[in-house]
C-alpha positions as MATLAB code, in Angstrom:
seq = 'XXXXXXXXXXXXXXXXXXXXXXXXXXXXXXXXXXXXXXXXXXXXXXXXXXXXXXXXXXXXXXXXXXXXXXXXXXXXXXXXXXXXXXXXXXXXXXXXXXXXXXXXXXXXXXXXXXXXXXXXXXXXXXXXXXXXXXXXXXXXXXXXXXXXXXXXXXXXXXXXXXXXXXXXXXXXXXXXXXXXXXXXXXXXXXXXXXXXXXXXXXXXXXXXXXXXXXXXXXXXXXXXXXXXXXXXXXXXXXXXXXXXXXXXXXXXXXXXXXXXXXXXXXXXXXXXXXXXXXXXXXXXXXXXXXXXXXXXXXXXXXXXXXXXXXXXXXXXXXXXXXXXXXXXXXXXXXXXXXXXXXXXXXXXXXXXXXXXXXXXXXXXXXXXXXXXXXXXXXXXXXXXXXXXXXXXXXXXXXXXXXXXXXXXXXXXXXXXXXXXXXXXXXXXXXXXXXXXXXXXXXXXXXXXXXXXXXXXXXX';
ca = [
     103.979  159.706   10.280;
     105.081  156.579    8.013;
     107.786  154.481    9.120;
     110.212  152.669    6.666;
     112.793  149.988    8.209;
     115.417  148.162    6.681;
     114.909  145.303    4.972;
     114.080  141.811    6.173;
     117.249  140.569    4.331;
     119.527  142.054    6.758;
     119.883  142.030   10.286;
     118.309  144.666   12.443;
     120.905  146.848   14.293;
     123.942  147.186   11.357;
     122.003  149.665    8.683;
     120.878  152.875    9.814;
     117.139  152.680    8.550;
     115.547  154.859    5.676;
     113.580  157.797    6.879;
     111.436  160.172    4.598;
     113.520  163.211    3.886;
     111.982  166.162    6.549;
     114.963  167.371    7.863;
     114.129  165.827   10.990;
     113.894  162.517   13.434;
     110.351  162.071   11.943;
     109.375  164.813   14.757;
     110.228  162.144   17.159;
     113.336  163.180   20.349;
     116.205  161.065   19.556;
     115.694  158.948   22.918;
     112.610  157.216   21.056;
     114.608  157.771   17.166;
     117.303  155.925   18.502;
     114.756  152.912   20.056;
     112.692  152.858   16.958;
     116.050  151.980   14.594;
     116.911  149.090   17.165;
     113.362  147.845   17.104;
     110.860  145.993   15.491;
     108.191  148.292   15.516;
     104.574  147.150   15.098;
     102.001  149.773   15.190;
      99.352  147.567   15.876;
      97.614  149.508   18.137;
      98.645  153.186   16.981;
      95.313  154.606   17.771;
      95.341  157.429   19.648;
      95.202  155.703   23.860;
      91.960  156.621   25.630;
      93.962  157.512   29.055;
      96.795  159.494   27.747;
      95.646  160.788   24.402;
      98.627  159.524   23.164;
      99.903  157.017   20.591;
     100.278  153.498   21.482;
     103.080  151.620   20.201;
     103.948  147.842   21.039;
     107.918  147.242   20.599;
     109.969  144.246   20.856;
     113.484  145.165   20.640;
     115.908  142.060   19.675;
     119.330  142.598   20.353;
     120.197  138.910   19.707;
     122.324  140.419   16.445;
     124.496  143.202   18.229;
     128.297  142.548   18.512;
     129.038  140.513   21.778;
     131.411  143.760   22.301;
     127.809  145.780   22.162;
     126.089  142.896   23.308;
     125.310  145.155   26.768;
     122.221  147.625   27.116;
     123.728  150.792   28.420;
     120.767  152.793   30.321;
     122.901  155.234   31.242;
     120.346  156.340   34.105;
     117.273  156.502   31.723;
     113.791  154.372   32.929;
     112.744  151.070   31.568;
     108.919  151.667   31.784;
     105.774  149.260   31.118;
     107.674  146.589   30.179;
     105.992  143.600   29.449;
     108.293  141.085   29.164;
     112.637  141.267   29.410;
     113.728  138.049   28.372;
     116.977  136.409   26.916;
     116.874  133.399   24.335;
     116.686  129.926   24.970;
     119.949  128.728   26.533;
     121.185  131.996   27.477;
     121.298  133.836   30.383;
     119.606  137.401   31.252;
     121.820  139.623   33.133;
     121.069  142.788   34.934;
     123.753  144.541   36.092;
     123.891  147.540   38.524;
     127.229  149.331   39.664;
     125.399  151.383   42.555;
     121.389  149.657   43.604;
     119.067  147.794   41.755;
     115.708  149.109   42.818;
     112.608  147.313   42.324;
     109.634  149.316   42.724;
     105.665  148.448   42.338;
     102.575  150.654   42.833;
     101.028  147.580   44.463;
     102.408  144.241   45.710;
     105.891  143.338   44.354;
     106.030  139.775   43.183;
     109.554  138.797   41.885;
     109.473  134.923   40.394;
     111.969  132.800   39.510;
     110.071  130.390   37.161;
     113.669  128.181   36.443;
     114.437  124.950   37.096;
     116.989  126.052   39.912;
     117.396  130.044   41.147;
     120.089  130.953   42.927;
     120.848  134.318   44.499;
     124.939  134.853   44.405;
     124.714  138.408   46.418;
     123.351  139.276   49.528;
     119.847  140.647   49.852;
     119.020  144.033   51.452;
     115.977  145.628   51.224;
     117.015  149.421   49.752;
     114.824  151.734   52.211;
     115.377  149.913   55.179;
     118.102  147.541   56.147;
     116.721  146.670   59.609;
     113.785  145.421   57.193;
     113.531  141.224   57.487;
     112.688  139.088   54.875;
     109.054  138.340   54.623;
     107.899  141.885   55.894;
     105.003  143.646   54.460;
     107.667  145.345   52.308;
     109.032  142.005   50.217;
     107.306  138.769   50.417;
     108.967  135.851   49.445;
     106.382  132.613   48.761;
     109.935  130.172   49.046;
     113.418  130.739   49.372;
     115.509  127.561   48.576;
     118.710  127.872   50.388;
     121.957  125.567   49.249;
     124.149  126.740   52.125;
     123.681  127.942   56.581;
     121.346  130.535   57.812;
     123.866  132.783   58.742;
     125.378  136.316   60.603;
     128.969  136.187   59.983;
     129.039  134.759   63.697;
     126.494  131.582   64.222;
     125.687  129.706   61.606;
     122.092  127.003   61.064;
     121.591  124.235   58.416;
     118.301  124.089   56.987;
     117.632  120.751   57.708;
     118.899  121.988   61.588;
     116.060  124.645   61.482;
     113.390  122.275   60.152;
     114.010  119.917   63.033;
     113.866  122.927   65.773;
     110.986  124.142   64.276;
     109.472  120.641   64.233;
     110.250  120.254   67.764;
     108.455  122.804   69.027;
     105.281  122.715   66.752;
     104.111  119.131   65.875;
     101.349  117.113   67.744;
      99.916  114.368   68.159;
     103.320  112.847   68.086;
     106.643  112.181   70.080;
     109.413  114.328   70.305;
     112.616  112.114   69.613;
     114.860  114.657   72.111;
     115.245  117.961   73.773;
     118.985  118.016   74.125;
     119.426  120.643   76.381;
     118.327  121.622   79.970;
     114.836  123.646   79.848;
     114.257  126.872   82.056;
     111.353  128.895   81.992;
     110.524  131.428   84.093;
     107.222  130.089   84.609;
     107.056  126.157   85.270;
     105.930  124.308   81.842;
     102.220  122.645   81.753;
     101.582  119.562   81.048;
      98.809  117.072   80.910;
     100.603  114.233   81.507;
     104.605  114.162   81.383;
     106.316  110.788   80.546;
     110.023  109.660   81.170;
     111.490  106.815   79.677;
     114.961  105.481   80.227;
     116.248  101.921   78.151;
     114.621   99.342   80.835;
     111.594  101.385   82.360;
     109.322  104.152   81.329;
     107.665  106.251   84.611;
     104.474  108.743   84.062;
     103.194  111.309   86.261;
      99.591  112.023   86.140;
      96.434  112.776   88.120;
      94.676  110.010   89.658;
      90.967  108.842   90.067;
      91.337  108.239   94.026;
      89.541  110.046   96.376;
      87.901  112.089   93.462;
      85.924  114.774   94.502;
      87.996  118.138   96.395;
      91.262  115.977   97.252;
      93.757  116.823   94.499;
      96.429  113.895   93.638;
      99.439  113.382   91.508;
     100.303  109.688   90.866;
     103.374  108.199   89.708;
     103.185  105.109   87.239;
     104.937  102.493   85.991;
     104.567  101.875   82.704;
     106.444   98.427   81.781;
     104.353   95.722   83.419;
     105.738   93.167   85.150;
     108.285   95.490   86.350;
     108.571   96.286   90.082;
     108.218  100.005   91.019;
     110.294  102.033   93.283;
     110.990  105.862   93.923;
     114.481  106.529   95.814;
     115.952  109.968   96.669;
     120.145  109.445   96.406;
     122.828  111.734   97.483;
     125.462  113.216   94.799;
     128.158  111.418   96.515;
     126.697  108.185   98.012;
     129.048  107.945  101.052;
     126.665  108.717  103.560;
     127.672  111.588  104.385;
     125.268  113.879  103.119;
     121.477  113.899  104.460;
     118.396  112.529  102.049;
     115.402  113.316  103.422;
     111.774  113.570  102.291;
     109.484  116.296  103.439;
     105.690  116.188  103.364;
     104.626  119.840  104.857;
     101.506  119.847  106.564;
     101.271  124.073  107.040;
     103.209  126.723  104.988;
     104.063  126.850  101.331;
     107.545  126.725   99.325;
     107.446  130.447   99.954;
     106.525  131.038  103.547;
     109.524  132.006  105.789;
     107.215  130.975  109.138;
     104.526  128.993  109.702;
     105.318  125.965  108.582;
     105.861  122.308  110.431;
     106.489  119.150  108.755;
     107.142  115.427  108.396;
     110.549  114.481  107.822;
     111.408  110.683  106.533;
     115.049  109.957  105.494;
     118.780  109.405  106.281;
     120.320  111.521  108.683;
     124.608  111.778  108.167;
     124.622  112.201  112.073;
     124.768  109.859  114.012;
     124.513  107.600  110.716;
     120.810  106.381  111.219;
     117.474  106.544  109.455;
     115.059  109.114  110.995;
     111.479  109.845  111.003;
     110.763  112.922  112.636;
     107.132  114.590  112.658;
     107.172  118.093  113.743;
     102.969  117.692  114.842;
     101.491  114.894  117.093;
     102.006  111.503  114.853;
      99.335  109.018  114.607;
      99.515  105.304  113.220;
      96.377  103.934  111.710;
      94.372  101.712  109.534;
      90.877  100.794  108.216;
      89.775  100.277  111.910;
      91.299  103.251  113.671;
      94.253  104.574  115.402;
      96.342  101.986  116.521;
      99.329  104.068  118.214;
      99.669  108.025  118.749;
     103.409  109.747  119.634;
     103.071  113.167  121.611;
     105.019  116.017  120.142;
     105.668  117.869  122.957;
     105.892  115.239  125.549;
     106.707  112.271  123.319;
     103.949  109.667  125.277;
     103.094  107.673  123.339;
      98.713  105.915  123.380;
      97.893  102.550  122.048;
      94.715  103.128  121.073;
      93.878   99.694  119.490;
      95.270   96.695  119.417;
      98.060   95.090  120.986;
     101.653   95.310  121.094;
     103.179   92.027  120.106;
     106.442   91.125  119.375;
     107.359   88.088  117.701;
     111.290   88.157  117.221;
     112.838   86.304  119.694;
     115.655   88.529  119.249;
     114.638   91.587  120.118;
     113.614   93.073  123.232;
     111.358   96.099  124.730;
     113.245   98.098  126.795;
     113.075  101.743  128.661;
     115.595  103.242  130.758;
     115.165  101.253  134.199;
     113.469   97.893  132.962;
     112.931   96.010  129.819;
     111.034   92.665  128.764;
     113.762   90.152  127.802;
     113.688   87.568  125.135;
     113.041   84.619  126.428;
     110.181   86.614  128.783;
     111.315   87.731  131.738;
     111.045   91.144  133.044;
     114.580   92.669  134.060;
     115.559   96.070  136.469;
     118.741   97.848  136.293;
     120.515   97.993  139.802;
     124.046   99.074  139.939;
     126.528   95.944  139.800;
     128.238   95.902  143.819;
     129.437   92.419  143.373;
     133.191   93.679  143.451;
     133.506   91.775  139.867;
     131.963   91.298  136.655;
     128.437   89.943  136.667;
     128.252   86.359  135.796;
     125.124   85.069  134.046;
     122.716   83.213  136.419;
     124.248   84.155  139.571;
     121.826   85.137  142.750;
     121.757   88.801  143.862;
     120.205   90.781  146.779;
     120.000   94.143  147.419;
     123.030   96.121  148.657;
     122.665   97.488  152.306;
     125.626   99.465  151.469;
     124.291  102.041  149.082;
     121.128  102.907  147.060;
     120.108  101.258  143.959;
     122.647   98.589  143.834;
     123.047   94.533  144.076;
     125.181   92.093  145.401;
     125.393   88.198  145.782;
     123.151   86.072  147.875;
     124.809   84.080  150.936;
     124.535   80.589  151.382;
     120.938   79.365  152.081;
     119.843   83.286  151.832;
     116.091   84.022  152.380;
     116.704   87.473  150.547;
     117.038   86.608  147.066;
     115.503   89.515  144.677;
     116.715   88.278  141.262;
     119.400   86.885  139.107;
     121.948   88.868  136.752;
     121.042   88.877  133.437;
     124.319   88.777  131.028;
     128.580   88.179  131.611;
     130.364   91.125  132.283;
     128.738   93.795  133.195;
     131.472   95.606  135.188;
     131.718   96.479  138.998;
     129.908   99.275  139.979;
     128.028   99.785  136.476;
     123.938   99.759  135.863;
     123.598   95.693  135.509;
     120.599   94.213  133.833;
     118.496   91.712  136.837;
     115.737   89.451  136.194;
     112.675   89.742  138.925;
     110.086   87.673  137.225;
     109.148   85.869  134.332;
     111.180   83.244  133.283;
     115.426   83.829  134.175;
     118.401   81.633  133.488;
     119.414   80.456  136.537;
     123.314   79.250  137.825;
     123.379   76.221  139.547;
     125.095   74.834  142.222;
     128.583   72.429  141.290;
     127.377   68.978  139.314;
     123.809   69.700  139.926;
     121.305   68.583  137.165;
     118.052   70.901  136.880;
     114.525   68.585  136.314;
     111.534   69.764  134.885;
     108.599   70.795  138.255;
     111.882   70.577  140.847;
     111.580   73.014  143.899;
     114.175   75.761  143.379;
     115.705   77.864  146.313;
     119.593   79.344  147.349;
     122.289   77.236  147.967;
     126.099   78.473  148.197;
     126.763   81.509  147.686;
     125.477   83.665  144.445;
     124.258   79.701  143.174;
     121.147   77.845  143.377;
     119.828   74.341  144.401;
     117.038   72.216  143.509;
     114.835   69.206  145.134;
     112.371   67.702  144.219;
     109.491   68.976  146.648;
     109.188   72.530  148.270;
     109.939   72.672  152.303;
     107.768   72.036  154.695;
     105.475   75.441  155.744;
     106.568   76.548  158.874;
     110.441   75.646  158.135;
     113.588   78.512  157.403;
     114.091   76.893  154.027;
     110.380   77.885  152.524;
     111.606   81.739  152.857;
     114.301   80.385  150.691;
     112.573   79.643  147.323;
     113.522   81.393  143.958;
     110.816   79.456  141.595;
     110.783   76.009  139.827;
     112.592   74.309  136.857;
     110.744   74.387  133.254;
     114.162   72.905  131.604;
     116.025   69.649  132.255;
     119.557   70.121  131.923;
     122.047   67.134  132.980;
     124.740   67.923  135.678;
     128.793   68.384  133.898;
     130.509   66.442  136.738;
     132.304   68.222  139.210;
     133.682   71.559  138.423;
     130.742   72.351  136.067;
     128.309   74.292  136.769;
     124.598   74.485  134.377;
     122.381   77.144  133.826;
     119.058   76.047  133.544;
     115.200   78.316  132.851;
     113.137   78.476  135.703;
     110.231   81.028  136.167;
     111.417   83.086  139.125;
     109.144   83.287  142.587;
     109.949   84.362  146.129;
     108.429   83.836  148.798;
];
C-alpha cells in the first residue's frame, strides 16, 4: 500500500502526512501509523522476509526537529526491537532514562561498549536477576572498567593505583619486591628457594649448601657484602641480663615430641650470671685427628684421649677440690689453717698433731717441714692453700739474702735459712732441708724479711 510523506520542504514531525483516502491507517495499527508519520521511511527492502513472511521495512526515525519540550521519547512500556543503531548527533548527548530498571537483555553474549573518548558511569551498577552477582561473572563481562574514584563498600575503601601495587606484589617475577609492610602468617610455613634479608649496612641469605653433599641436609647462612665480618647473636628483649639466651641443638625428639628428647644447650644463664654449656648426652671434643677430650654425662669424668693438656697463661691455674697446679708450677694441698692467725705467704708449716687434716708452723731448726703456705690471709682454722713440690715462694729468715744453687733448710720458727753447701750426711741438720734457691734476692737490712723461689725437697 503506497505511502505519501510530507514534503522535503518542511520538517518531519510538525505536518500530519497525506494518506490516500480509505477510511483507514492504511490498514496499518496506530502503534506502527504513528512511527511511520515520525519517520523517514525507506522501503528498500519491502519484499516479503523469507523467515517471517512478512514485510521488511528499514526506518530511521530523526527526532532532531521535535520541540526541546517533546524532545523526550516516551515508551510508555512498549519494546524497542532490532534496533540497529540509537544514536544522538554530533555534540550531543544520548540519554536513556528509566524511573523503575533498565534491563539489558541478549539471546547470546551481552557486549555493552563505550566507544567515547571518556565513559563514565554516575549510578551504581547491579546486575537485575541477581545482586549477589560480581562484576565479571559469566552473566556481564566487562573487557575494562576505568575507575576515577576508590574501590569501595560504604565501609573500606582502595585506590586503584593501591590495588595495582597489591596485586603486583603478589604476582610478578623475576623481580624484587620493594616491601611487605605487614607481619605474614600462614598457617602453613611459606617456601622458599632461597630467602634474602637486607638491612642499610648488610644483606644476610639463607640457603642450602654444597658441604657434605650426599644424605646430610644443610642450611647455610651468608653474608652477602664482602669485606664485611659475619656474626649471628641471639639478644634478650630487655638486655639487662636478666633473662636467659640460649641456643639449642636437639640431638633426639622433634619440635613436637613431649618426651624423648635430650639436647645441647649453649648460652647465658640469668642465674648465677654466667655463660653455660650444658650437653644433656656424653660430650666429646675433636678435630681432624680424633677425640681430644670426652665429659661423662652421668658421672662427669672427663678422658683425654689425645693430646696434651697445656696451659700457657701464667695467670691461671688448674685446680680440683683438694689440690691444684699453681702458676708459677708448684703443686699445692689444702690443709686446714691451725696457725692461730692468718697465713702469711712463705711461712713453713707441719702437720698438726692436734687434729686431722690441718697445719701449723715449723719450730726452729724443725726436721718436719711438709710445705709452705701459699697466699696472705687465709684465716685461722679455714682450708689454706700449701705448696708440697714444685717450685714455692719461700719466707726467709730476718736480713737474709737468697743465692741462686744455696742449700735451703728451717731456721726460726715458720722461716727459712740458706748456706751455701748442704750438711754433712750423717748430721741432724740434713733431715732439715726444704730444697734449693733458683732466685737471687738481696737481704732488706734488719727487720726485713724476702721471699725468694726455691723448688721444694725434703729429706
Amino acid at each position: 500500500m503506497p505511502f505519501f510523506g510530507q514534503s522535503r520542504g518542511r520538517g518531519l514531525g510538525k505536518t500530519r502526512p497525506r494518506v490516500l483516502k480509505t477510511g483507514d491507517k492504511m490498514g496499518l495499527p496506530w502503534d506502527a501509523y504513528y512511527v511511520l508519520t515520525k519517520a523517514n521511511a525507506r522501503l528498500t527492502n519491502s519484499k516479503i522476509h523469507p523467515n517471517s513472511g512478512a514485510p521488511d521495512y528499514d526506518i530511521e526515525h530523526n527526532v532532531s526537529d521535535l520541540n526541546p519540550a517533546d524532545a523526550n521519547l516516551d515508551m510508555n512500556g512498549n519494546d524497542i526491537l532490532n534496533v540497529d543503531v540509537l544514536q544522538g548527533v554530533a555534540a550531543s548527548n544520548l540519554d536513556i532514562k528509566s524511573f523503575g530498571t533498565l534491563s539489558f537483555y541478549a539471546s547470546g553474549a551481552l557486549n555493552i561498549s563505550c566507544n567515547l573518548n571518556d565513559a563514565a558511569f554516575n549510578a551504581n551498577l547491579f546486575p537485575f536477576f541477581d545482586n549477589t552477582r560480581d562484576l565479571g561473572k559469566s552473566d556481564t563481562r566487562w573487557r575494562n572498567a576505568y575507575i576515577l574514584g576508590n574501590l569501595s563498600d560504604g565501609t573500606f575503601s582502595l585506590t586503584v593505583a593501591n590495588a595495582w601495587l597489591a596485586y603486583w606484589h603478589v604476582t610478578s617475577t623475576g623481580t624484587n619486591h620493594t616491601y611487605i609492610d605487614q607481619d605474614v602468617t600462614t598457617s602453613a610455613g611459606p617456601s622458599f628457594d632461597t630467602l634474602t634479608i637486607t638491612d642499610p649496612t648488610v644483606a644476610w641469605k639463607f640457603t642450602k649448601t654444597l658441604i657434605d653433599v650426599g644424605t646430610n641436609t644443610q642450611l647455610g647462612l651468608q653474608s652477602q657484602t664482602s669485606g664485611a665480618a659475619t656474626r649471628f647473636g641471639l639478644f634478650s628483649k630487655d638486655g639487662d641480663g636478666t633473662d636467659n639466651v640460649f641456643l639449642h641443638i636437639w640431638g633426639a625428639g622433634t619440635p613436637t615430641d613431649a618426651t624423648g628428647q635430650h639436647r645441647m644447650s649453649l648460652g647465658w644463664a640469668k642465674t648465677p650470671q654466667k655463660y653455660r654449656l650444658t650437653p644433656e648426652k656424653d660430650f666429646e671434643f675433636t678435630n681432624s685427628a680424633g677425640t681430644i677430650y670426652e665429659i661423662s654425662n652421668t658421672t662427669g669424668d672427663t678422658v683425654f684421649s689425645l693430646g696434651n693438656l697445656t696451659v700457657t697463661n701464667a695467670a691461671k691455674e688448674i685446680a680440683q677440690v683438694n689440690c691444684k697446679m699453681t702458676t708459677i708450677g708448684g703443686f699445692a694441698i689444702s690443709l686446714t689453717n691451725r696457725t692461730g692467725a692468718n697465713t702469711v705467704q712463705g711461712q713453713l708449716v707441719k702437720a698438726d698433731t692436734a687434729g686431722d687434716e690441718g697445719a701449723i708452723l715449723t719450730g726452729g731448726a724443725d726436721d718436719e717441714c711438709i710445705g709452705v703456705f701459699l697466699d696472705n690471709g687465709t684465716p685461722d682454722d679455714s682450708s689454706a692453700w700449701i705448696v708440697v713440690a714444685g717450685i714455692a715462694n719461700v719466707l726467709f729468715n730476718d736480713n737474709t739474702a737468697a743465692v741462686r744453687g744455696n742449700w735451703v733448710g728451717t731456721g726460726t720458727a715458720g722461716l727459712a735459712r740458706t748456706q751455701a753447701s748442704p750438711p754433712a750426711l750423717g748430721i741432724a741438720s740434713h733431715f732439715e732441708e726444704i730444697g734449693h734457691c733458683i732466685q737471687n734476692v738481696d737481704a732488706g737490712g734488719g727487720g726485713t724479711f724476702i721471699l725468694a723461689r726455691c723448688v721444694l725437697h725434703f729429706n
